[in-house]
C-alpha positions as CSV (number, residue, x, y, z in Angstrom):
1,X,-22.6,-28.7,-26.7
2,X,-21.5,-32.2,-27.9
3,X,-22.0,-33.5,-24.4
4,X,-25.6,-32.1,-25.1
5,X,-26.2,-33.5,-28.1
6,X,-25.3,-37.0,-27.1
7,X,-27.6,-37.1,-24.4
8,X,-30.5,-36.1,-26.1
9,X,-29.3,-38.9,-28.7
10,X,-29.5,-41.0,-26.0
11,X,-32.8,-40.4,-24.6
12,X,-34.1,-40.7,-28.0
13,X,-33.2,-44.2,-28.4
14,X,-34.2,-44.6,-24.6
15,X,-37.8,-43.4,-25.5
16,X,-38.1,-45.4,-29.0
17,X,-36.8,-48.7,-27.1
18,X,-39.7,-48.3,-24.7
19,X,-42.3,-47.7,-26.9
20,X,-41.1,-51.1,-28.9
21,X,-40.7,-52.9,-25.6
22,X,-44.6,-52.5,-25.1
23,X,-43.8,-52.7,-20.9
24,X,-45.3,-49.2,-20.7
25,X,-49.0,-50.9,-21.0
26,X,-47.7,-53.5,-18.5
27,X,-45.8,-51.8,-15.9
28,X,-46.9,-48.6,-13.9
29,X,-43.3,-47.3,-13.1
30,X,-42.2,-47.8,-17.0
31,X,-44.7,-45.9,-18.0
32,X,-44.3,-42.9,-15.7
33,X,-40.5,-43.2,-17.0
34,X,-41.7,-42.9,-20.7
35,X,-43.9,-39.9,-19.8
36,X,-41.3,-38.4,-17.8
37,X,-38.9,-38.7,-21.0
38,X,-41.0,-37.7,-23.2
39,X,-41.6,-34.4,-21.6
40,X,-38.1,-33.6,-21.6
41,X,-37.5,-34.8,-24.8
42,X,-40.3,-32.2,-26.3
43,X,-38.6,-29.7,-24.0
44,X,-35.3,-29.6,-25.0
45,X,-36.7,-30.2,-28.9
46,X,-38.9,-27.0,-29.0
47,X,-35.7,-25.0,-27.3
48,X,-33.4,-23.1,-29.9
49,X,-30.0,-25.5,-30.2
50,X,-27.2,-23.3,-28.3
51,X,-29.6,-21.4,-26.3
52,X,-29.7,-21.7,-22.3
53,X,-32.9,-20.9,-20.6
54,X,-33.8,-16.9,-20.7
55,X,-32.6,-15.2,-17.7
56,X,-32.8,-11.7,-18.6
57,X,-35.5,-9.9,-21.0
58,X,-35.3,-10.3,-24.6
59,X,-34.2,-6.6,-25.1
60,X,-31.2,-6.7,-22.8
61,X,-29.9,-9.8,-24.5
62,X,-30.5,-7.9,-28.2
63,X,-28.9,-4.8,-26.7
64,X,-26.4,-5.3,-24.5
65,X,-23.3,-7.3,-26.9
66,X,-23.6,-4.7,-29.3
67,X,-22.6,-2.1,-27.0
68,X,-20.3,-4.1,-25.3
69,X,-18.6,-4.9,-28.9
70,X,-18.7,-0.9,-29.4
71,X,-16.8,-0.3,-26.6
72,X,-13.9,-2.7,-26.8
73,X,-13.9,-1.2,-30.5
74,X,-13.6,1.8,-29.3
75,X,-11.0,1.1,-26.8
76,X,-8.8,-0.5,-29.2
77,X,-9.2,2.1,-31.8
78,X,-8.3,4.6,-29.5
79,X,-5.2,2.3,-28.5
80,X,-4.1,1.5,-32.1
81,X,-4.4,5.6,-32.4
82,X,-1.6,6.4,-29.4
83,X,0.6,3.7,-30.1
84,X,0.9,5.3,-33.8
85,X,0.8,8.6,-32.7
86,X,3.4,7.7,-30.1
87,X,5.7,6.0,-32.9
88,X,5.4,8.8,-35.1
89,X,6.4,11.3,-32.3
90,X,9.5,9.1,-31.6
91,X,10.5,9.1,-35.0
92,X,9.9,12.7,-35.4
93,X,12.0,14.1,-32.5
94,X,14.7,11.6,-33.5
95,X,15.0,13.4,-37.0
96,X,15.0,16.5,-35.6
97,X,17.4,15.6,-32.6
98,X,19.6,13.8,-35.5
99,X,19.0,17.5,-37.1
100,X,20.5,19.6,-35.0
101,X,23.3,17.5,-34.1
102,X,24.6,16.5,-37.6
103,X,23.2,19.5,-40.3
104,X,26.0,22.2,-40.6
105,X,23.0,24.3,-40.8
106,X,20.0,22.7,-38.8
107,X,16.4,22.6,-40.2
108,X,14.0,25.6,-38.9
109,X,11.2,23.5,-37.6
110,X,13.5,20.9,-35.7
111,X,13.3,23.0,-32.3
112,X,9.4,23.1,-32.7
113,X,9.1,19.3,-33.3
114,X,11.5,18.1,-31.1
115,X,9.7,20.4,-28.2
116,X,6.3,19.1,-29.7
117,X,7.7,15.5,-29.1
118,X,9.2,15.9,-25.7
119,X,5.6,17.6,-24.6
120,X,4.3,14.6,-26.1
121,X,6.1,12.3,-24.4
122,X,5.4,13.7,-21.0
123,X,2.1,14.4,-21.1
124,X,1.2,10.9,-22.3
125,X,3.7,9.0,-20.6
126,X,5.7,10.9,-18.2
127,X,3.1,12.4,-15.7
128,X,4.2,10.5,-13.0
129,X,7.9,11.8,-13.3
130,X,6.2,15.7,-13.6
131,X,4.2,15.0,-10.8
132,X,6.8,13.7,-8.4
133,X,9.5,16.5,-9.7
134,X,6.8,19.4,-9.1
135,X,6.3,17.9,-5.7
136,X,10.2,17.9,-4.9
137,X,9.9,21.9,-5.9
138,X,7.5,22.4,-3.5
139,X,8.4,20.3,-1.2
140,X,11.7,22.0,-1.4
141,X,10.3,25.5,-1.3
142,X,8.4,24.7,1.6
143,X,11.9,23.6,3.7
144,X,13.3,26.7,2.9
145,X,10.8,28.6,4.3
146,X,10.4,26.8,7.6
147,X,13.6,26.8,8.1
148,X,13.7,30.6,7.6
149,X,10.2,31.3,9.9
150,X,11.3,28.9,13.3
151,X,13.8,31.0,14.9
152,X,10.7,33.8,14.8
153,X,7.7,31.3,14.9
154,X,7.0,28.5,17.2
155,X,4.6,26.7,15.3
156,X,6.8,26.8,12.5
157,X,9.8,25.4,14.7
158,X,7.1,22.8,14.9
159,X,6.6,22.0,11.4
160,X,10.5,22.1,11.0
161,X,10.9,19.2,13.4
162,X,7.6,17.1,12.1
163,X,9.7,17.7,8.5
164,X,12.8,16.2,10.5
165,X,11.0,13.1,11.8
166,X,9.5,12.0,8.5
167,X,12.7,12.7,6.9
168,X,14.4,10.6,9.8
169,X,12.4,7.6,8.6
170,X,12.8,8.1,5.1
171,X,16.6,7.6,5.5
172,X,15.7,4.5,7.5
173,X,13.0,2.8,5.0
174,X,15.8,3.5,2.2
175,X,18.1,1.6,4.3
176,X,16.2,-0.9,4.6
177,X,14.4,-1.3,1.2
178,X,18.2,-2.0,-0.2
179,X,17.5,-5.5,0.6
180,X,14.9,-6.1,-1.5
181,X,15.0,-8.0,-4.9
182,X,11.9,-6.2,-6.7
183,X,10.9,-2.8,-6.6
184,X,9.1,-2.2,-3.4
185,X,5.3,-1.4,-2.8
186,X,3.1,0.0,-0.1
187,X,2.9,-3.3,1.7
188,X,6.7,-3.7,2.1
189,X,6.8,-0.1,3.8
190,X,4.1,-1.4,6.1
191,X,6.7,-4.4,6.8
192,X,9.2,-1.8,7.7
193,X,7.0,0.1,9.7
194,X,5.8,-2.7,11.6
195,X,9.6,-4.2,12.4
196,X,11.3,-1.1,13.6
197,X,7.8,1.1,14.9
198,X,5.2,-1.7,15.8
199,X,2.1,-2.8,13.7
200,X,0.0,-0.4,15.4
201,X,2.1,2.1,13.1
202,X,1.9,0.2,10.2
203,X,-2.0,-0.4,10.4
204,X,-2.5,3.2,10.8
205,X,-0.3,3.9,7.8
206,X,-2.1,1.4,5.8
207,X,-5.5,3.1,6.8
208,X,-4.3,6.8,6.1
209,X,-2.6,5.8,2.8
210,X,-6.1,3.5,1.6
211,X,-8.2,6.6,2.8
212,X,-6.2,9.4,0.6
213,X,-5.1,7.0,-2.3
214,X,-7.1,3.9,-2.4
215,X,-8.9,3.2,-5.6
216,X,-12.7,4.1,-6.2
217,X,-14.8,1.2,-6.2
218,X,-17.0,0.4,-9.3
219,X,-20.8,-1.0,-9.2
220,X,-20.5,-4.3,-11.2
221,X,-23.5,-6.2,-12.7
222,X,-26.7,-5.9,-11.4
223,X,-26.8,-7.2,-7.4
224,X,-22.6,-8.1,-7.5
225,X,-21.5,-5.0,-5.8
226,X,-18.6,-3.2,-5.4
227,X,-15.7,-3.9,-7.2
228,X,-12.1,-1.7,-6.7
229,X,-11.1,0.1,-9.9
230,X,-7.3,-1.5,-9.8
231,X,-4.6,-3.0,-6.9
232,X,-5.5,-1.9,-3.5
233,X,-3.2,0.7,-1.9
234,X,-0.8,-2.0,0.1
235,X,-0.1,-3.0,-4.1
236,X,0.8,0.1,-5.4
237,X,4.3,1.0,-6.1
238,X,6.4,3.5,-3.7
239,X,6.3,6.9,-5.0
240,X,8.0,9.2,-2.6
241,X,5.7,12.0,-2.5
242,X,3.0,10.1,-1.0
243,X,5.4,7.7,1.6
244,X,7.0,11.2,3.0
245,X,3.5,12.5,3.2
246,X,2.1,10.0,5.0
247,X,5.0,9.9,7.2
248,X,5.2,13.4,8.2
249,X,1.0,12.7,9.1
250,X,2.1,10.0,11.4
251,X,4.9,11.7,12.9
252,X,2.4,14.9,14.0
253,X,0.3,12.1,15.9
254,X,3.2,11.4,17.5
255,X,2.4,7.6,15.9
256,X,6.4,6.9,15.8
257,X,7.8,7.9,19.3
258,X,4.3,7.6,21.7
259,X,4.2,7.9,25.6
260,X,4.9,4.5,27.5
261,X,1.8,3.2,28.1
262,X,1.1,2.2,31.5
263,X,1.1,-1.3,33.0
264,X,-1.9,-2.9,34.0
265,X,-1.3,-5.4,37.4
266,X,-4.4,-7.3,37.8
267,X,-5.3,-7.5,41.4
268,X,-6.8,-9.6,43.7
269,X,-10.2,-11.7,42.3
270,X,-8.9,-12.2,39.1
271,X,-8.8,-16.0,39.7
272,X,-5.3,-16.1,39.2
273,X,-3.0,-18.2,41.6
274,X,0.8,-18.5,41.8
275,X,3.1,-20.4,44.0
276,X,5.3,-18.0,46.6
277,X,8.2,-17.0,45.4
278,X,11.3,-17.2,47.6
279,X,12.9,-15.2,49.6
280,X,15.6,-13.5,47.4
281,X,19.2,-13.1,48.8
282,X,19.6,-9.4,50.0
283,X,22.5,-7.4,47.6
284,X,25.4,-6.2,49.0
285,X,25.8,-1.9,49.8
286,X,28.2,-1.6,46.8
287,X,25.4,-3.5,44.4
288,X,22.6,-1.2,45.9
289,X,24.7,2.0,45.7
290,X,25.6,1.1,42.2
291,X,21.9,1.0,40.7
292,X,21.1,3.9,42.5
293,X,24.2,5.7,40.9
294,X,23.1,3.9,37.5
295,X,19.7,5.5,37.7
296,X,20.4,9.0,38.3
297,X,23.2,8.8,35.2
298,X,19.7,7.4,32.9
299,X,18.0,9.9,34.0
300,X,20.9,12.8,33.3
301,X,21.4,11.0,29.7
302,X,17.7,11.5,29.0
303,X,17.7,14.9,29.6
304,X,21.0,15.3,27.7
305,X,19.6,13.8,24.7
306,X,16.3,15.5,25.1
307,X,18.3,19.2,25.4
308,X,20.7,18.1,22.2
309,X,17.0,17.2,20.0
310,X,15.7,20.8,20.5
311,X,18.8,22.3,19.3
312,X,17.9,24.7,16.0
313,X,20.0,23.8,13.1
314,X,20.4,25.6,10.1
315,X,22.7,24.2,7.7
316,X,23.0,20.3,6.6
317,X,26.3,19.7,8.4
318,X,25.0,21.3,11.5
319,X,22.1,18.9,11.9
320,X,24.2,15.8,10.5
321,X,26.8,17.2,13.8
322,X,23.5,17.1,15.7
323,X,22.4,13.3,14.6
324,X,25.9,11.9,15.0
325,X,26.0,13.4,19.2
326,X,22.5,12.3,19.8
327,X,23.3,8.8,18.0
328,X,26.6,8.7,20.6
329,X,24.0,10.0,23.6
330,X,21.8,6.7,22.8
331,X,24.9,4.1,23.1
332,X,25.9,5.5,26.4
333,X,22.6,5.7,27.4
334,X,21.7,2.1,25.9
335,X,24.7,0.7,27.6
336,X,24.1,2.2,31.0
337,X,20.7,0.6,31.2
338,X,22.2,-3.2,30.1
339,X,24.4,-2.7,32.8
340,X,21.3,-1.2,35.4
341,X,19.3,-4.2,33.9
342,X,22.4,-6.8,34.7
343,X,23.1,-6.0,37.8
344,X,18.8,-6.8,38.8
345,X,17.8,-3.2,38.3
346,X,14.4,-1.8,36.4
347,X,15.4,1.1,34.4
348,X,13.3,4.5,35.4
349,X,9.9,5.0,33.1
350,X,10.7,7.4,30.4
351,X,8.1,10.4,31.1
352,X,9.2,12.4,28.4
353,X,8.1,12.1,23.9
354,X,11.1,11.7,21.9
355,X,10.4,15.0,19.7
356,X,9.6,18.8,21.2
């Protein structure tokens, strides 16, 4: 505004020095400037001081800032009310807690008040915690009875080892989340999933998660679109009710152990030229004999480890037995194919899923 002001001071004297000068009757392009500042001189004169040109109707402008100043009114009244009302429940299930601990005889209405203030408490600032606990019961409850239903039900049996896979992964994302130094959000389990599954996995665990908790979008202003009401899914904290959710979802896609995909060898006409390679050195027998022998033992492994994964456990040191001889299965296995790999052999294509 002082800016403002100046410059119309300015143009003032600009106008006032011209008209004393008397060049306006003797030069054309003087008096087209004198004009020209005269108009905006009148202009800006006959406009209200403080007020920018009218963009929207006269009514919106005289209706829309008292509503607006309703509204944050409203929203800090209501604010100011919980904060008290959340003080004076503090203060009133300490007295009563104080109450029953320290009164030889302890006041009749303490039980009620300090329930009252508990209820209080979690209903205006504990939902989270209720919600997450009554998950965990029926999450719980839900265990229990798959684990009773697969040895008579198949599909159960399935569920059971869909319920195994997430929780596999669970127990690996808390092993790994150990490193950070904040608490973690959405996006670092999608950092976790893309290291040790791929970022296919962690794209479609991103997608999943945005489609079942992102935030609802909000029209805002008139022609400014769409606006998302609060952080976007990959910014939300971890709350384990969703993450072993959504990992259970991607371990029924079979999203964390897939089929090898195939490999594509371009053929000829795809412009591509290489220089011959050379003849290599034929192996020895015993070298030959050796990856042969190497192959079928891969191939035996496999099948061990795919028999010991279908094993039906019951009790939490059974399956933790179970985990430990598959984990011992992998090194041998793992060390087998180094060696195939060593000694200038491919290992054989693994044909089989992970799981069932």
């Amino acid at each position: 505004m002082a800016a403002q002001a100046q410059s119309l001071s300015e143009l003032r004297m600009l106008v006032e020095r011209l008209e004393q000068s008397g060049l306006a009757g003797q030069r054309a392009d003087v008096a087209a400037l004198l004009d020209k500042s005269r108009a905006t001189l009148a202009t800006y004169q006959a406009r209200p001081a403080g007020r920018r040109p009218r963009q929207r109707p006269v009514a919106a402008l005289a209706e829309r800032p008292p509503r607006r100043r309703r509204a944050r009114r409203g929203l800090k009244v209501a604010s100011l009310l919980l904060v008290l009302v959340d003080g004076v429940a503090a203060m009133l299930g300490a007295a009563s807690l104080a109450g029953l601990l320290l009164a030889d005889v302890p006041p009749g209405p303490a039980v009620p008040v300090l329930a009252g203030a508990v209820l209080w408490g979690i209903a205006h600032r504990g939902r989270v915690l209720v919600a997450e606990a009554a998950f965990g019961l029926v999450y719980l409850l839900r265990w229990a009875w798959l684990w009773v239903a697969e040895a008579f039900s198949d599909p159960a049996f399935e569920k059971l080892q869909i319920l195994l896979d997430a929780r596999d992964v669970m127990a690996h994302w808390r092993d790994w989340r150990r490193g950070l130094t904040r608490p973690p959000r959405m996006a670092d389990v999608e950092a976790f999933l893309a290291k040790t599954h791929g970022p296919a996995v962690a794209a479609l665990f991103l997608e999943q998660g945005e489609a079942r908790w992102g935030n609802r979008r909000v029209r805002v202003g008139r022609g400014a679109g769409l606006r998302p009401l609060g952080p976007g899914f990959a910014e939300q904290p971890v709350r384990w009710s969703r993450l072993i959710r959504l990992f259970e979802g991607l371990a029924e896609a079979d999203a964390f152990w897939p089929e090898e995909p195939a490999v594509l060898v371009g053929g000829p006409g795809h412009g591509i030229t290489a220089d011959p390679a050379p003849e290599p050195e034929p192996d020895p027998p015993e070298r030959i004999a050796r990856r042969e022998q190497l192959k079928e033992m891969i191939l035996a492994k496999r099948e061990e480890i795919q028999r010991a994964q279908e094993w039906k456990m019951k009790t939490p040191a059974e399956m933790a037995q179970r985990d430990a001889h598959v984990a011992d299965l992998r090194r041998q296995h793992d060390a087998m194919e180094a060696e195939l790999r060593e000694i200038g052999g491919v290992p054989p294509p693994i044909l089989t899923k992970r799981r069932r």
